[in-house]
N, C-alpha and C positions, 0 to 999 in steps of 0.2 A: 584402218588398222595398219599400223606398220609393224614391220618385220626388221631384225637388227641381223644382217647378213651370216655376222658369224655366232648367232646364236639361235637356240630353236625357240625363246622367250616370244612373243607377240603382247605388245601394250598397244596402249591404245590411246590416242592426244597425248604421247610422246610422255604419259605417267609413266614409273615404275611399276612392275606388278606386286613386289613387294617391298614396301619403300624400308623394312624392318632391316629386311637383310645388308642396308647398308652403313648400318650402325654398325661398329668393331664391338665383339664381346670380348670386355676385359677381364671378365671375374673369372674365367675358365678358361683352362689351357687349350681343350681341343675342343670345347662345347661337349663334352658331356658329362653327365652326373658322375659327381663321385660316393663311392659306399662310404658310409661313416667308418672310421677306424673304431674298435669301440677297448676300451681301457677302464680297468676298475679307477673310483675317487682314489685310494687310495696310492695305486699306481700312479694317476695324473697326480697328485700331490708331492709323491718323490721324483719324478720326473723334470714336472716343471715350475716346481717350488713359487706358487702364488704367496706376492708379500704382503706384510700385513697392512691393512688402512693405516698409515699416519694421520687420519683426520677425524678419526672416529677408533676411540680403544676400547670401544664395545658394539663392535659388530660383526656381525653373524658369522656363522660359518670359522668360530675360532678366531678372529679380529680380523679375515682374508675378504668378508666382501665388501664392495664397495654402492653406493647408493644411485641412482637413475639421473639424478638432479642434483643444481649446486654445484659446489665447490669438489664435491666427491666425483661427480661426473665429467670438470674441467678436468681432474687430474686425470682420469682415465683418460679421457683423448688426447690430452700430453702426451701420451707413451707412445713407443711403436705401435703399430698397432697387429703386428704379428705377437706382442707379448698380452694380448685384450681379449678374454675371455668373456663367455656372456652365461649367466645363469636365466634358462628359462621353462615355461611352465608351457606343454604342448599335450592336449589331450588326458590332461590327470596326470601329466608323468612330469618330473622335473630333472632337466639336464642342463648342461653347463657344455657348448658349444663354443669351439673360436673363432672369433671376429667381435665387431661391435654390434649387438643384434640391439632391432629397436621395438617390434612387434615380440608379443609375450616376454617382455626384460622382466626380471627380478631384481635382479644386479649385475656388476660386471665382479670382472677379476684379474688381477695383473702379474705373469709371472716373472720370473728371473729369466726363464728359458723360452725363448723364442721358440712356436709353432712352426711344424713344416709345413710350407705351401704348400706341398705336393699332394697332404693328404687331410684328409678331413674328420676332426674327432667328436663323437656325440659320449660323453661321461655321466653314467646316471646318478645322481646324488640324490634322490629320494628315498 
């Protein structure tokens, strides 16, 4: 067992003990969770003005969302991706979350107004 002088850590055949912690987390500013900010549909709606599908003039959500796959899917990851909202279905409740999410998707959604980083929003639309 060695010992690294200026640390109380003990490995052992010169492994790391925790080879995780040497990976940089980028998703999070200081590693911890953040609370959802939580905002009526209709608030996120004038806020951050989701545009309409140009590829599709009848789809859901009033012609605003856009579809998983395809052509509709290329265009969404086109965009910034702080304007990429994600409609999805978690436990019988359905909300629209930002980022590109890919587990529980519905659809996405793309606004005019860029998302702050800083904070995190869960919108109920059910």
């Amino acid at each position: 067992m060695k010992t690294d002088k200026n640390s109380s850590t003990h490995t052992t055949s010169g492994a790391q003990p925790n080879p995780e912690s040497t990976i940089p987390d980028t998703n999070h500013n200081d590693g911890r969770l953040k609370t959802p900010a939580r905002i009526s549909y209709e608030r996120w709606l004038e806020k951050y003005r989701p545009i309409p599908n140009p590829l599709d003039l009848n789809a859901t959500f009033d012609g605003r969302m856009f579809e998983t796959y395809g052509a509709e899917l290329e265009f969404v990851c086109a965009q910034s991706p702080s304007t990429i909202w994600t409609l999805v279905e978690c436990d019988g409740k359905i909300r629209i979350c930002q980022g590109l999410h890919f587990v529980n998707r519905l659809g996405y959604f793309v606004t005019e107004i860029a998302a702050n980083k800083d904070r995190y929003f869960s919108i109920k639309a059910d």
